[in-house]
TIGU-828114 format. One record per residue (C-alpha): residue in three letters; x, y, z. Coordinates in steps of 0.2 Angstrom, whole numbers, padded with zeros to 4 digits, always signed. Example, Ala and Ser with C-alpha at 12.3 -4.5 7.8 and 13.67 -1.06 7.14 Angstrom:
2
ALA+0062-0022+0039;SER+0068-0005+0036;
***
This chain:
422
UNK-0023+0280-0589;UNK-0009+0268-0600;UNK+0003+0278-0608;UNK+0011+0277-0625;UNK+0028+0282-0632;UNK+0025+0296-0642;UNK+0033+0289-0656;UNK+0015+0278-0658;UNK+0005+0291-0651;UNK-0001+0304-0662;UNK-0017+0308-0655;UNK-0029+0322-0662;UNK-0025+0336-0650;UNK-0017+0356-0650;UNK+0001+0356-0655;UNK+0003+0361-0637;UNK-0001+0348-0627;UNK+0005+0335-0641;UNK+0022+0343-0636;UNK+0020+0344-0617;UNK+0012+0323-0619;UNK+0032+0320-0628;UNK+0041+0328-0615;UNK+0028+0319-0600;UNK+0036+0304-0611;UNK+0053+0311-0610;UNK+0051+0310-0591;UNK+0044+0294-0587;UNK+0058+0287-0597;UNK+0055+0285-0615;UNK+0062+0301-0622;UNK+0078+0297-0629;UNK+0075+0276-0634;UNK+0068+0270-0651;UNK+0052+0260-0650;UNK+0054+0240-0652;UNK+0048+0239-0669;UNK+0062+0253-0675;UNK+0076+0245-0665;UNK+0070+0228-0675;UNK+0066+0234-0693;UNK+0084+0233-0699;UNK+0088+0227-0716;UNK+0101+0215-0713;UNK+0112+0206-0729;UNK+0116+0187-0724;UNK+0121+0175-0734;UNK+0114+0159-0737;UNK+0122+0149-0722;UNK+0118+0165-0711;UNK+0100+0162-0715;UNK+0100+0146-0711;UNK+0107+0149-0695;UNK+0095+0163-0690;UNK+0082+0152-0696;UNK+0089+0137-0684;UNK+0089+0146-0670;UNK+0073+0154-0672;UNK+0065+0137-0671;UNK+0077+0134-0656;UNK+0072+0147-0646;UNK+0052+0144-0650;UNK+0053+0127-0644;UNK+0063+0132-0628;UNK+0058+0149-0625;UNK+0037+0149-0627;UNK+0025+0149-0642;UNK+0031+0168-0646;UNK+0048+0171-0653;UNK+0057+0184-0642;UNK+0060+0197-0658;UNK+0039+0197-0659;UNK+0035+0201-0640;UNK+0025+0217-0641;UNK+0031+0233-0631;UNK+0020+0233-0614;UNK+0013+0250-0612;UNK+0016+0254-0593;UNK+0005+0267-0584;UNK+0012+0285-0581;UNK+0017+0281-0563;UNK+0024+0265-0567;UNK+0042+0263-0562;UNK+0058+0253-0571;UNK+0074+0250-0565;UNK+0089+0250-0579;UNK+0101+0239-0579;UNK+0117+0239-0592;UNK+0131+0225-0593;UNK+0146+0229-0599;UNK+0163+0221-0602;UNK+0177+0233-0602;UNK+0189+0223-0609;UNK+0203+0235-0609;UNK+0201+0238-0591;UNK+0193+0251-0579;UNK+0204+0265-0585;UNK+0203+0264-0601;UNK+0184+0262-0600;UNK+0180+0277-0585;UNK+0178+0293-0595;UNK+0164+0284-0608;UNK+0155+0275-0595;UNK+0153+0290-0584;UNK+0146+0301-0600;UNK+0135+0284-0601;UNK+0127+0284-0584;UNK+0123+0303-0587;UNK+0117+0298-0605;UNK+0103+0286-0601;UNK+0103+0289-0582;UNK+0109+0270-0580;UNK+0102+0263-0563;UNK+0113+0247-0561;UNK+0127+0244-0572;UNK+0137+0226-0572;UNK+0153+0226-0576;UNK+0168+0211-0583;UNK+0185+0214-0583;UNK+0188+0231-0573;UNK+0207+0225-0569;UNK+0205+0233-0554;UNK+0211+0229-0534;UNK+0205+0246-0529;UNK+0186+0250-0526;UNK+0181+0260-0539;UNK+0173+0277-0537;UNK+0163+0286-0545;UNK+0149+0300-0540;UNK+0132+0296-0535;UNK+0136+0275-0537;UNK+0139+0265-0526;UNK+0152+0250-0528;UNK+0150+0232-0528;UNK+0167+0224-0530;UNK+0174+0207-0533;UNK+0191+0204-0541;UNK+0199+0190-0547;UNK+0209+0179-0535;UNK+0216+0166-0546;UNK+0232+0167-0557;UNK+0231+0161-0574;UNK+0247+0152-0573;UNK+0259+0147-0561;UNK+0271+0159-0553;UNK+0263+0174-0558;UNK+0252+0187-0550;UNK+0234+0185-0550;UNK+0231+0199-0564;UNK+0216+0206-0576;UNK+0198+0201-0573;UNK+0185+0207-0559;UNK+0168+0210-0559;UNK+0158+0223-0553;UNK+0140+0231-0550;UNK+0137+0250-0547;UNK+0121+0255-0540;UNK+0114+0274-0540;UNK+0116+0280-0523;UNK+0096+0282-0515;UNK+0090+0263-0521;UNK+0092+0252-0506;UNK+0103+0236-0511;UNK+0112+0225-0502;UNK+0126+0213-0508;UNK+0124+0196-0510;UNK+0133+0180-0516;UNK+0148+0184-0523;UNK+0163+0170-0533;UNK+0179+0169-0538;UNK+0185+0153-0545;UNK+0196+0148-0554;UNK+0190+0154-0570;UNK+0172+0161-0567;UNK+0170+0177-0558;UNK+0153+0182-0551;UNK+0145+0196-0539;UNK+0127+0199-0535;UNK+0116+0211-0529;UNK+0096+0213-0521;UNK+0088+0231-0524;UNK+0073+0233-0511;UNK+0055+0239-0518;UNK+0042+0246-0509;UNK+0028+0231-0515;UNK+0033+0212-0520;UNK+0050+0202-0518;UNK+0068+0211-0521;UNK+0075+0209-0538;UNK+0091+0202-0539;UNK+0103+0206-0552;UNK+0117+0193-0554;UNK+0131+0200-0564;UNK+0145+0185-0570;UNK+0159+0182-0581;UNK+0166+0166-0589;UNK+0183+0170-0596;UNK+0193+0160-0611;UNK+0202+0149-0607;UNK+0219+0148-0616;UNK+0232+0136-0621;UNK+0251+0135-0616;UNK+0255+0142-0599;UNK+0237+0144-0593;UNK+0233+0130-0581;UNK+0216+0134-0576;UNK+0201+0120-0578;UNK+0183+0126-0580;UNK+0174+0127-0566;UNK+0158+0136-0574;UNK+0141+0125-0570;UNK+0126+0131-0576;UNK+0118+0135-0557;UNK+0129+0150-0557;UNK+0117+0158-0566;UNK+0104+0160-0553;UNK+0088+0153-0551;UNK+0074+0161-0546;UNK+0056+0168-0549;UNK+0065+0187-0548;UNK+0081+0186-0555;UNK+0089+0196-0568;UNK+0106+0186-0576;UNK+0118+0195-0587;UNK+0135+0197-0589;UNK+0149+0189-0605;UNK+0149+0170-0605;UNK+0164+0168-0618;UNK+0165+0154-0628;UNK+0149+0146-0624;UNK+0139+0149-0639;UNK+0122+0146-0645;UNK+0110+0151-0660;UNK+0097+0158-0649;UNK+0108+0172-0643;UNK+0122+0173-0656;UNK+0121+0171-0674;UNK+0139+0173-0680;UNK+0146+0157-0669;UNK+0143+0138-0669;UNK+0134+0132-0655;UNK+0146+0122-0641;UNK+0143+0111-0628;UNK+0143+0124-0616;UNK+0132+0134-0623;UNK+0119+0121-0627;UNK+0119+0118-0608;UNK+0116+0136-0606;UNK+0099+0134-0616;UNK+0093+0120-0607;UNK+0095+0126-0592;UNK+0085+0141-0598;UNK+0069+0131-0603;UNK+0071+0119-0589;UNK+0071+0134-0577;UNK+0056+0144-0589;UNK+0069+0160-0592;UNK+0069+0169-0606;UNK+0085+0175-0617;UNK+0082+0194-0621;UNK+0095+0194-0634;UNK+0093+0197-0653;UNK+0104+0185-0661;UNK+0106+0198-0676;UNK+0114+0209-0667;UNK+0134+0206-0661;UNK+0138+0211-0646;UNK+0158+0209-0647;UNK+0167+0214-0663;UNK+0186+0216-0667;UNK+0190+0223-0683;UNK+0179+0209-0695;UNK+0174+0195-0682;UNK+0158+0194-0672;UNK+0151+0188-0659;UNK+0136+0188-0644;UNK+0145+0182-0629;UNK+0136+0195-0618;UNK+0120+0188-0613;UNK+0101+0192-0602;UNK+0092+0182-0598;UNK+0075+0188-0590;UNK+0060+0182-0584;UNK+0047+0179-0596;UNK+0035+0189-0586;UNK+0043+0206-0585;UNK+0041+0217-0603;UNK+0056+0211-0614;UNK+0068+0227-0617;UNK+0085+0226-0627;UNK+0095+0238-0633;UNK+0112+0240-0637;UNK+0123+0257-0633;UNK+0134+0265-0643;UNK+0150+0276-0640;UNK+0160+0266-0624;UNK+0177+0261-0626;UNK+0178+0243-0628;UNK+0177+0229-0641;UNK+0161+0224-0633;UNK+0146+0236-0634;UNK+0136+0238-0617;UNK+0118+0231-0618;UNK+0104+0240-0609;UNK+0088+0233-0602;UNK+0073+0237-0590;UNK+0064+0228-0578;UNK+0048+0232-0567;UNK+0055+0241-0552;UNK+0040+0248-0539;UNK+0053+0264-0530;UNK+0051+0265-0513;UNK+0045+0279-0502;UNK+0060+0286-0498;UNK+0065+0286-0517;UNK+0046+0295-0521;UNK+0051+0308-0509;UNK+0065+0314-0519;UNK+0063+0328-0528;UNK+0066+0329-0547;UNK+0075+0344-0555;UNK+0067+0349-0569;UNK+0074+0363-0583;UNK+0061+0374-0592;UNK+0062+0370-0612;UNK+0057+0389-0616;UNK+0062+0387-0636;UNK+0047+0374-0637;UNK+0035+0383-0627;UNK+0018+0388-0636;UNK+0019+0406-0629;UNK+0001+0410-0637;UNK-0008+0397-0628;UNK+0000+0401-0611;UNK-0005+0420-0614;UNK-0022+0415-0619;UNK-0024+0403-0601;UNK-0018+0419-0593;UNK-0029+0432-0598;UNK-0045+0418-0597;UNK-0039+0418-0578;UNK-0036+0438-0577;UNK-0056+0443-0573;UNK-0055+0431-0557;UNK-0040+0440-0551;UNK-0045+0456-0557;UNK-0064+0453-0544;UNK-0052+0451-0529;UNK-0054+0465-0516;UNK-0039+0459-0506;UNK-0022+0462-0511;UNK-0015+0447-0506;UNK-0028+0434-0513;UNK-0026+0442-0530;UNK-0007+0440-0529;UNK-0010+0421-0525;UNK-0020+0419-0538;UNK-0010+0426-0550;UNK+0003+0415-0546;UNK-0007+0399-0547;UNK-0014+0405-0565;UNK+0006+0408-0571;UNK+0009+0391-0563;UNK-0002+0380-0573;UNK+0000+0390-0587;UNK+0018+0387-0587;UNK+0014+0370-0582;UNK+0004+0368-0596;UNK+0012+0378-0609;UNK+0030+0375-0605;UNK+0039+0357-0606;UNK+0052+0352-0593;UNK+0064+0338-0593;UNK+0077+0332-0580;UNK+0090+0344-0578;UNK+0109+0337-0585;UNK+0121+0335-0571;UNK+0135+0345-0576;UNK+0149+0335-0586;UNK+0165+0330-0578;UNK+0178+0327-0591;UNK+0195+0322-0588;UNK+0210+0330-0590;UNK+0216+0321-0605;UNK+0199+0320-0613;UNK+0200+0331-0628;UNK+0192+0334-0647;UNK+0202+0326-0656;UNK+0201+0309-0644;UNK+0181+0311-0645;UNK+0181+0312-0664;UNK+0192+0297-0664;UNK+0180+0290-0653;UNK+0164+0293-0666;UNK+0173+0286-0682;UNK+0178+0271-0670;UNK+0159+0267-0665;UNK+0154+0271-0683;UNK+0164+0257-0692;UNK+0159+0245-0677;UNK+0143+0250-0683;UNK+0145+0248-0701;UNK+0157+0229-0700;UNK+0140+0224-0685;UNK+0128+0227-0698;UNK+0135+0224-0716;UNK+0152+0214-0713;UNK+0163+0225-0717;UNK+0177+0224-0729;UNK+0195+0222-0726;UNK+0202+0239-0727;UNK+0188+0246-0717;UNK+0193+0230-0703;UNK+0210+0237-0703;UNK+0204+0254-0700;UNK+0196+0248-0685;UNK+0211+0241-0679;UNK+0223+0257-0681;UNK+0210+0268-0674;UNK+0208+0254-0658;UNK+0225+0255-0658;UNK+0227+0274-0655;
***
């Protein structure tokens, strides 16, 4: 039977099973996400040119992207045994180690399927439990004489979804790794994770080398990653559009993609300044979802989306561990179940029949009576991680939150700075 978030579902049953319906939810993977039309209705203050920009690139992406715009595609309600796969691209900016302790909570957090990484800085293979690691680093100095520094991308895959690599890059500015995750029915999915660094001035004597075909064709393709300094109104609102970017958008309506951003919404921020240069780009046929994470260390803010993912049988086969939820369990309807199902145990004449009877009656009572959700792996902190770094942490991503939305003034832009600092 289709399924609905319970945020839209309010149908006219017991409080009971109204509960136990929100925490089926909670399990087939929309417990902890805000619906569409919530993540949308935001009351943003633009100024005239602002408007006139959003307004531009509206009109930009109806002609390029379909006869819908992308913010008015409607949520598509998947059955209860419907499967998605999700997939996060992040930039970590200030490299794998300052990134590792916010991106591990993160994976637990939302239970992150595949996550693309820019700028890991790292030559080692990075570890972490229950992923495994897909690693390209960057060959190429930026100027002469000196070591090949900063850079890399990455893809991390939880451990039990077949993948395999496949083509990976590293030029002499544009990075890029890929990966094809196995299904049981259709095609693979292949996810292609790439990064198009800046390029400076002075002693920095790389040429670009970006070309739109490194974003991957194909009729099963998932494209994201950070794409710096190639701007466009269809996915960025706070830049002007260049060359590069225009390029971008053609070759999005000439190979009938789709861009899952929402220009509104920054995706890098440093103290006052914005900008989108982390991009999806989908295909038009999968549900369009786009959401932006909080609380990991970098100036850019991971972006999280879903894509129709059928598991294979060696994935069904493993169990899930579930934990009871006995504060929300409708205790009076679970000993009404049980005593309607005591006279059929009570006519048993042998011992053992009753006592399995018993048990199945308790079962679909709890069952019933008594939500579940997936059991939290226990948290692995490191050793420097303390209080006062994770309040620090929390105002950080609430004045990011405040400057994205509002602008921001001054004072609170410096703020930002000191605590980005610290």
């Amino acid at each position: 039977t289709p399924h609905t978030p319970p945020e839209r579902w309010n149908p006219p049953t017991p409080s009971s099973y109204r509960r136990h319906a929100e925490v089926a939810a909670l399990i087939t993977g929309y417990g902890e996400e805000e619906s569409e039309e919530e993540e949308y209705a935001v009351v943003f203050e633009e100024s005239e040119k602002e408007r006139k920009k959003r307004e531009r690139a509206e009109k930009v992406a109806l002609v390029a992207l379909g006869n819908k715009k992308a913010q008015e595609q409607p949520i598509t309600i998947v059955e209860e045994d419907a499967q998605t796969l999700k997939v996060v691209t992040f930039n970590c900016n200030r490299g794998w180690g300052s990134s590792r302790e916010s991106i591990k909570q993160g994976l637990k957090k939302h239970q992150i399927d595949v996550l693309c990484l820019q700028e890991v800085n790292m030559k080692r293979t990075i570890e972490i439990g229950g992923y495994n690691t897909f690693q390209q680093p960057r060959t190429v100095r930026r100027q002469k004489g000196k070591a090949a520094e900063g850079g890399g991308v990455a893809i991390l895959v939880r451990k039990g979804i077949p993948t395999r690599q496949g083509e990976t890059y590293s030029g002499k500015v544009t990075e890029k790794i890929s990966v094809h995750v196995s299904q049981t029915a259709g095609p693979e999915i292949h996810i292609v994770n790439i990064y198009r660094p800046p390029i400076g001035g002075g002693d920095d004597t790389r040429k670009e080398d970006f070309v739109v075909g490194d974003l991957q064709e194909g009729e099963n393709v998932l494209t994201m990653g950070d794409i710096i300094n190639l701007h466009h109104e269809a996915w960025s609102a706070f830049a002007t559009q260049s060359e590069g970017g225009r390029k971008v958008m053609t070759w999005v309506a000439e190979t009938e993609r789709i861009i899952w951003n929402d220009p509104r919404k920054p995706t890098w921020q440093r103290n006052i300044q914005r900008s989108s240069p982390d991009i999806v780009i989908g295909q038009p046929r999968w549900p369009r979802k786009w959401k932006l994470l909080e609380g990991w260390v970098s100036d850019h803010r991971p972006v999280m989306t879903e894509v129709p993912y059928e598991k294979t049988t060696e994935q069904k086969a493993a169990r899930k561990v579930l934990q009871w939820q006995w504060r929300k369990a409708d205790w009076t309807k679970y000993t009404l179940d049980l005593e309607h199902g005591a006279p059929k145990v009570e006519r048993c004449k042998d011992p053992k029949e009753a006592i399995a009877r018993l048990i199945g009656h308790i079962r679909r009572a709890s069952r019933e009576n008594i939500p579940r959700i997936p059991q939290r792996p226990r948290e692995e902190r490191e050793l420097w991680w303390t209080e006062e770094i994770r309040k620090l942490q929390d105002e950080e991503n609430t004045l990011k939150q405040k400057l994205g939305e509002h602008g921001g003034s001054e004072e609170e832009g410096e703020e930002l700075q000191r605590l980005g600092s610290n």
